[in-house]
C-alpha positions as CSV (number, residue, x, y, z in Angstrom):
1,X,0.0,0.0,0.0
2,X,2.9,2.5,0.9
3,X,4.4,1.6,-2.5
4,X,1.1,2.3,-4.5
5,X,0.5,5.5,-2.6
6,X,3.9,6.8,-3.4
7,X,3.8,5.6,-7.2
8,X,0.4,7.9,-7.5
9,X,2.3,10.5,-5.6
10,X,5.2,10.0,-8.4
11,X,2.5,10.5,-11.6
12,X,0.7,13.1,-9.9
13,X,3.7,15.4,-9.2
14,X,5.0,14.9,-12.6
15,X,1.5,15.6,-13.9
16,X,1.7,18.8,-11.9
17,X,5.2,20.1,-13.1
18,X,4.2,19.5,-16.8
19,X,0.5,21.4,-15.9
20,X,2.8,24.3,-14.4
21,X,5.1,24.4,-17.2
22,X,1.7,24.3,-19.1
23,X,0.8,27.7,-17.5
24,X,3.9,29.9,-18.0
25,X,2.9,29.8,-21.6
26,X,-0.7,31.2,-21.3
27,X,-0.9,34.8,-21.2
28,X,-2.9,36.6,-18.5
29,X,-4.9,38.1,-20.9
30,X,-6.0,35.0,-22.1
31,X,-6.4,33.3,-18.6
32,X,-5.4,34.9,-16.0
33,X,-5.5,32.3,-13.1
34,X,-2.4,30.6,-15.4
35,X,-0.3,32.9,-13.5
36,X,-0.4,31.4,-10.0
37,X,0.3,27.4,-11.8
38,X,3.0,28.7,-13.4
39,X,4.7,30.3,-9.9
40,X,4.3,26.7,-8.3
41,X,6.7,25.6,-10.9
42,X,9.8,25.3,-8.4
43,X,7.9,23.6,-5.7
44,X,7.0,21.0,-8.4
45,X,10.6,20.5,-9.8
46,X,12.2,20.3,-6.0
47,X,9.7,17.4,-5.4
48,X,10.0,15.5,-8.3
49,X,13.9,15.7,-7.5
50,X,13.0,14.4,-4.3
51,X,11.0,11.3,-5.2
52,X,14.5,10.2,-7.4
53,X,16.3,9.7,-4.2
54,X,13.2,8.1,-2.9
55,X,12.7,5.6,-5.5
56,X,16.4,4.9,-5.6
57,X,16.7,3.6,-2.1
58,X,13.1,2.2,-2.7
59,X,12.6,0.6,-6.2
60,X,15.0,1.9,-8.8
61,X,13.5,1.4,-11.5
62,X,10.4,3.5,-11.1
63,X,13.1,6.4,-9.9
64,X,13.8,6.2,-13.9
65,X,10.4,8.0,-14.7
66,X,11.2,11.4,-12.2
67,X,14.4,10.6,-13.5
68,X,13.6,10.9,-16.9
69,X,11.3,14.0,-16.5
70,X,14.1,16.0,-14.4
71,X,16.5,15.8,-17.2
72,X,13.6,17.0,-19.6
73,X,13.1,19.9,-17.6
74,X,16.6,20.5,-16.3
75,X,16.3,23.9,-18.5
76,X,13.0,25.0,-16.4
77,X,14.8,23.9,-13.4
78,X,18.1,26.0,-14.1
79,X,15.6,29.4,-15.0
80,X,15.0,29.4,-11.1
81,X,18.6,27.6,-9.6
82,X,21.5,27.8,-12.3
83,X,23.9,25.5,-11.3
84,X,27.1,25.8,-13.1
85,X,30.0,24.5,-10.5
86,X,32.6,23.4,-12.6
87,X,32.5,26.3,-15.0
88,X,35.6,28.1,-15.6
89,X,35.2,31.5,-16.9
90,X,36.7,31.8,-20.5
91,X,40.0,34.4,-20.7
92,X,39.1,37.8,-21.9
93,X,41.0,38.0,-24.6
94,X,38.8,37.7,-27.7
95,X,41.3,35.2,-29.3
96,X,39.8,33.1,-32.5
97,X,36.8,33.9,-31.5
98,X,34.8,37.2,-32.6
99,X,34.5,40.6,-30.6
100,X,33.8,40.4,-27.1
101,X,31.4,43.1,-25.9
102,X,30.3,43.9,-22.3
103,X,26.8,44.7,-21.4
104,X,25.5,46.2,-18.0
105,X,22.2,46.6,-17.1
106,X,20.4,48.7,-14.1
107,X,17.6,49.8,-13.0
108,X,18.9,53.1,-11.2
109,X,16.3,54.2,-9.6
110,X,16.1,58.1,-10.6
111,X,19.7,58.4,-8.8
112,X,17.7,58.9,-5.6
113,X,16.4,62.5,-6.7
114,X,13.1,61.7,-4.7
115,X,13.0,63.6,-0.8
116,X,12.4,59.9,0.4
117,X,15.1,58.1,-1.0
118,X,18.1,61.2,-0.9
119,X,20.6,60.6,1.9
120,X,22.9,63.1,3.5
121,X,25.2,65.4,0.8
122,X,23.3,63.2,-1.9
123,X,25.8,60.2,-1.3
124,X,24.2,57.5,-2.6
125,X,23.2,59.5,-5.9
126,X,26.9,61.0,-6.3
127,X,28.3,57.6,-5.6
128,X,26.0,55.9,-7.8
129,X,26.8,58.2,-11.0
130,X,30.7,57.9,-10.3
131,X,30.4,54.4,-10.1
132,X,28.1,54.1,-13.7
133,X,31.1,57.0,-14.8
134,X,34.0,54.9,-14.0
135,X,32.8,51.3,-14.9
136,X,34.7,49.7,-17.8
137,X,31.6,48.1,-19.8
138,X,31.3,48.9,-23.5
139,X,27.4,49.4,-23.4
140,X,25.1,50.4,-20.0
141,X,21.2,50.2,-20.5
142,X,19.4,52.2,-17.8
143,X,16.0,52.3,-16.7
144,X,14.0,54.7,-14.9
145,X,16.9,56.9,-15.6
146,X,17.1,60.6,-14.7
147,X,18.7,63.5,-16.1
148,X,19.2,67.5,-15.5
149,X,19.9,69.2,-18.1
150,X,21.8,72.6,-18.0
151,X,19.8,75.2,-17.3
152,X,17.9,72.8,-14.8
153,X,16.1,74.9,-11.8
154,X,17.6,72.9,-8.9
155,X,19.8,73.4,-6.1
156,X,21.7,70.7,-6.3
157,X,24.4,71.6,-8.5
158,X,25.7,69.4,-11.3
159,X,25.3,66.1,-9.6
160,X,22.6,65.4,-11.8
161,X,23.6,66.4,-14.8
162,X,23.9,62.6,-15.2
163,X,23.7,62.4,-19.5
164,X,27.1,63.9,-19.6
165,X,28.8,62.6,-17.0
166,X,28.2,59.0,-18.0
167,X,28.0,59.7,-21.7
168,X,30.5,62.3,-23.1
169,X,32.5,62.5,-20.0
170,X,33.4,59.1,-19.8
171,X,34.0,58.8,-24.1
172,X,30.6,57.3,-24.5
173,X,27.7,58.1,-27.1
174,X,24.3,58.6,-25.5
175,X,20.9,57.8,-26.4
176,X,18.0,59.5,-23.7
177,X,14.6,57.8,-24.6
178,X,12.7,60.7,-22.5
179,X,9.5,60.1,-20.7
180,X,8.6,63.1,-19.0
181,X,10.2,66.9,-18.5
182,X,9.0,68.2,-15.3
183,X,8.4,72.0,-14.6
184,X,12.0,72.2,-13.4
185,X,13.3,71.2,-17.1
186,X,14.3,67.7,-14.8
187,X,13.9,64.7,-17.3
188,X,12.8,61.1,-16.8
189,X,13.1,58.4,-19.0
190,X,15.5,55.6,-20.4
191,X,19.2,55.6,-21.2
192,X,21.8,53.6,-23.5
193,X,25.1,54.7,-23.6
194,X,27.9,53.2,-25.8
195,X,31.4,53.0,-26.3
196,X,30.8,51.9,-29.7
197,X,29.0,53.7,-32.3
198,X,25.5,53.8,-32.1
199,X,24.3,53.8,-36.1
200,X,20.6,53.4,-35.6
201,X,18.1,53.9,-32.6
202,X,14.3,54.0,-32.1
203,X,11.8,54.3,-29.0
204,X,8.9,51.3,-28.7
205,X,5.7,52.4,-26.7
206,X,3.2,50.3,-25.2
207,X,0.4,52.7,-26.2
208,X,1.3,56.2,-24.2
209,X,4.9,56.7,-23.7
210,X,5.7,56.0,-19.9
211,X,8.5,54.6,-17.8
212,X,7.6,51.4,-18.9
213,X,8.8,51.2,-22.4
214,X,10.9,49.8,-24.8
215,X,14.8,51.6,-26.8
216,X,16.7,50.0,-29.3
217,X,20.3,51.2,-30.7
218,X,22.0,49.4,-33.7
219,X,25.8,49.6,-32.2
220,X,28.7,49.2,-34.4
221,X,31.5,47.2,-33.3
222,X,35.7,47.5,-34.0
223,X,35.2,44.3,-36.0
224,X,33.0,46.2,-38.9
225,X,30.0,43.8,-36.9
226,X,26.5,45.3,-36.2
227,X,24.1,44.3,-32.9
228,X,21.3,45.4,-32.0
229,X,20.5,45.7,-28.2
230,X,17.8,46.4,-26.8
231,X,16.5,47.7,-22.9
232,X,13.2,47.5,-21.8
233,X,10.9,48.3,-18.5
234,X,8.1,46.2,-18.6
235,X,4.9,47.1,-16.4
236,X,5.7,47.0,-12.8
237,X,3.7,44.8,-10.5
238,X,1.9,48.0,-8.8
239,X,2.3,46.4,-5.5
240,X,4.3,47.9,-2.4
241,X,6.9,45.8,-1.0
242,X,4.9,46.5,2.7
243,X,1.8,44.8,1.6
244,X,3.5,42.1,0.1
245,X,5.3,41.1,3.1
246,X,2.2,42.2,5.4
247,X,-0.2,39.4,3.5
248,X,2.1,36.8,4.4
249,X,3.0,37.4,7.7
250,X,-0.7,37.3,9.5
251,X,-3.9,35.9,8.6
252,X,-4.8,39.7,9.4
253,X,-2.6,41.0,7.1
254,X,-3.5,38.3,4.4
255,X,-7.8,39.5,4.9
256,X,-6.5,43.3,4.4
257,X,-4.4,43.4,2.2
258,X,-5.0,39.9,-0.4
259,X,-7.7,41.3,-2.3
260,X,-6.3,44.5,-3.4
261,X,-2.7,42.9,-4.3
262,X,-4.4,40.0,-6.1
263,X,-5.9,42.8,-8.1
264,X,-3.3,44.5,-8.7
265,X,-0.9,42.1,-9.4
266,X,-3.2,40.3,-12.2
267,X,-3.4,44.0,-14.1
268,X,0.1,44.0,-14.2
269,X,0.3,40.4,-15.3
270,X,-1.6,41.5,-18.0
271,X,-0.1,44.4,-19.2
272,X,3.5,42.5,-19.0
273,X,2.1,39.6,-21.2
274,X,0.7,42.0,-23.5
275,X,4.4,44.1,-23.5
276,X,6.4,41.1,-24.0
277,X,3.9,39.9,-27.1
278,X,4.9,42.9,-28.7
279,X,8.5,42.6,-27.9
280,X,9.0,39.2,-29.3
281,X,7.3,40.2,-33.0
282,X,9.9,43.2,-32.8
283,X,12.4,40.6,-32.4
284,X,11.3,38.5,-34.8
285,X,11.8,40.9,-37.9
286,X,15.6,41.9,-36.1
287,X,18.7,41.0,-38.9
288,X,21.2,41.8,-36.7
289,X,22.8,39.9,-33.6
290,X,20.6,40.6,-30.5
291,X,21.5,40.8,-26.4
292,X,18.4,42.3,-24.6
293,X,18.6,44.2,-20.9
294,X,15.8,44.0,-19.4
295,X,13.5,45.3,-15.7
296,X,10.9,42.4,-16.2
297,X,8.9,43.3,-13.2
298,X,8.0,39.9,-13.0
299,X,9.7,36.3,-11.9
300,X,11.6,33.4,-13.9
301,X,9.0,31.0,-13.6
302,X,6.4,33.7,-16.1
303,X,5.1,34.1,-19.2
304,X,7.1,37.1,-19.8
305,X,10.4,35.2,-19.0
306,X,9.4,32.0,-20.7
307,X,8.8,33.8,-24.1
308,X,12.3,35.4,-24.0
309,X,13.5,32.0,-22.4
310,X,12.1,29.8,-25.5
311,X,13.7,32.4,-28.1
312,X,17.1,33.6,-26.2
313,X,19.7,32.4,-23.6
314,X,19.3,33.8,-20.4
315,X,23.0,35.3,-19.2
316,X,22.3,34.0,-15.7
317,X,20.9,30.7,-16.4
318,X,23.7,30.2,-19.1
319,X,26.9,30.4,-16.6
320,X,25.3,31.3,-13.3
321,X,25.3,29.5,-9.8
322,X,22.7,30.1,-7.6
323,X,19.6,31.9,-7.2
324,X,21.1,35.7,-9.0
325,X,18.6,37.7,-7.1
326,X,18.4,41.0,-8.1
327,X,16.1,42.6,-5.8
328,X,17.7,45.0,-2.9
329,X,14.8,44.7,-1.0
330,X,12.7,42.5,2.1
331,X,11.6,40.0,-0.3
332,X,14.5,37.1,-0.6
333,X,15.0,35.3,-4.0
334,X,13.6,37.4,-6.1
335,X,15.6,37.9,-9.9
336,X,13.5,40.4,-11.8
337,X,16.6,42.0,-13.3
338,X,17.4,40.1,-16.8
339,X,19.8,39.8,-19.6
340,X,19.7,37.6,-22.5
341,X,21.6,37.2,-25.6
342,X,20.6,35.5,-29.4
343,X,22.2,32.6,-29.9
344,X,24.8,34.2,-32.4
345,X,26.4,35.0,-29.1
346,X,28.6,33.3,-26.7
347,X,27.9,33.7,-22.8
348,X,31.4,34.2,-21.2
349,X,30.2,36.0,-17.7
350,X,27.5,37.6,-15.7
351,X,27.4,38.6,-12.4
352,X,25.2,41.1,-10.0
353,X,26.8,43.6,-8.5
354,X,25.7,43.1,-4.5
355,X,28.7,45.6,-3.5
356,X,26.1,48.8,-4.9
357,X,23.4,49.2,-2.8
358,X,22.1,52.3,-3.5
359,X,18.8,51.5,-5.9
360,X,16.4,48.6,-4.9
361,X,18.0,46.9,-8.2
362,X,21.4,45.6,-7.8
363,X,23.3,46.3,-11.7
364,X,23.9,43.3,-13.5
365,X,27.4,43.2,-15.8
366,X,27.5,40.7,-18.6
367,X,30.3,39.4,-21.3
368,X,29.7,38.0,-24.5
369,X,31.5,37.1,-27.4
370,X,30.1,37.3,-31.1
371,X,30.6,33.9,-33.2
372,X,31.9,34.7,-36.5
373,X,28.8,33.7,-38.4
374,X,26.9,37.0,-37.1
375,X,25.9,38.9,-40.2
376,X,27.9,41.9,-41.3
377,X,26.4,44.9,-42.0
């Protein structure tokens, strides 16, 4: 009886991770409940790992079916938990190989400009701009970037004046995707600077232009090589980081504040899935080599991450180890900070940059070399 109870346990939790899998491929739009299979994706995968060892020390043979399915969905597994030990991190040198271009990516949080997020002498905003200033990578996508102009009305001298210190200051081309002037002259928006030329560029909205958008810059490389990359904000989840942690810590919290998150966070499902539909046929009609940096507002194990998954590598899941959170904030394990890269590329490096603090996104740096069959321009 134990045997035949833990055989139905066995085809019912690998009926469960293929009906999550299942799920990250339905857009909210479509069916919205999809959303919450899909996020009990790991749970699914740890326990079908689990019942291997069981069925090893039980029955081998029947441990062959988990077994079998693990391996199947090893890619799944690695979106969440990248697990890359013996990985040796390629030298630097471009060698026979083709150009070697690296990328970072940040979400930088307006440099702090808001009264609730400044500090004392503006530290965290002055030592956030050096470091973006100083930092060796060839191309930097920003979102929710912010910039003053001169002739700004401000009292805070040039420490914003953040376009030219990171663009023409440090010997980089800049493209400002703006959002919004404010009635201080103050601009908000997107960023992409480049040590490379920048021969083409273009804006993507999702219906009014907002934070949440979409750039693109066609960047020329030493080689005579063309890429396109691309930095993107999807839709944020709308939900404050309080609430979240409230609903889960009482039954209290969970009556007050469930229903209104729930809402909230099934709008922004929809708006992502809608975004990332949208991105993907852009994509689609791209020539050139692509890497995409990217604020996805929304989890590995998601439709919006499982249509750029199916189509790209992820930089994290490529040579990562470990869970690669890239949240600075109370809620653990959470990557929502992305890279990928077409598959004319080679992954050589990524790693988030835990050591700056000072947005609630840590920076993510990435390396990747260009395989001589990318189309030249």
């Amino acid at each position: 009886m134990r045997r035949s109870f833990a055989f139905k346990s066995t085809v019912l939790v690998m009926g469960w991770v293929l009906a999550a899998i299942a799920c990250a491929q339905i857009p909210a739009y479509t069916f919205w409940p999809a959303i919450f299979g899909a996020l009990t994706l790991p749970v699914a995968l740890a326990l079908n790992l689990l019942l291997i060892g069981y069925w090893l020390l039980r029955r081998w043979p029947v441990a062959l079916l988990p077994l079998a399915l693990a391996v199947l969905t090893w890619p799944h597994f690695q979106r969440g938990l990248a697990l890359h030990p013996l990985r040796v991190a390629p030298q630097a040198a471009g060698g026979a190989g083709g150009p070697i271009v690296k990328v970072l990516s940040a979400n930088v949080r307006i440099f702090n400009v808001y009264p609730q997020l400044r500090n004392e002498g503006l530290a965290s905003s002055k030592a956030m701009v050096r470091w973006l200033q100083e930092n060796p990578a060839d191309i930097l996508c920003l979102q929710e970037f912010y910039n003053e102009p001169a002739g700004t009305k401000t009292r805070d001298g040039g420490v914003f004046r953040t376009i030219d210190k990171i663009g023409r200051d440090a010997g980089r081309e800049a493209f400002f995707s703006k959002t919004l002037t404010n009635s201080a002259g103050a601009e908000f928006g997107m960023a992409l600077f480049s040590r490379f030329p920048i021969v083409n560029k273009g804006t993507i909205h999702f219906g009014k232009l907002t934070q949440n958008h979409a750039m693109w810059a066609d960047v020329q490389l030493p080689s005579h090589d063309t890429i396109r990359v691309y930095s993107f904000h999807l839709q944020s989840m709308s939900m404050d980081e309080k609430d979240i942690v409230d609903s889960y810590s009482s039954k209290a919290g969970l009556r007050q504040k469930g229903a209104g998150l729930l809402r909230r966070f099934k709008r922004g499902a929809i708006a992502r899935h809608w975004q990332v539909d949208t991105l993907v046929r852009r994509f689609e009609r791209c020539r050139y080599p692509i890497l995409l940096c990217a604020d996805l507002n929304d989890v590995p194990y998601s439709y919006s991450y499982d249509q750029l998954a199916d189509r790209f590598q992820n930089a994290w899941a490529t040579v990562g180890n470990g869970v690669g959170s890239t949240y600075n904030g109370r809620l653990p394990f959470v990557r929502i900070d992305n890279q990928f890269a077409g598959p004319r590329f080679a992954v050589n490096d990524f790693w988030v940059h835990y050591e700056i603090p000072y947005s609630d996104h840590f920076p993510t740096t990435a390396t990747y070399q260009l395989q001589k069959a990318a189309i030249r321009r």
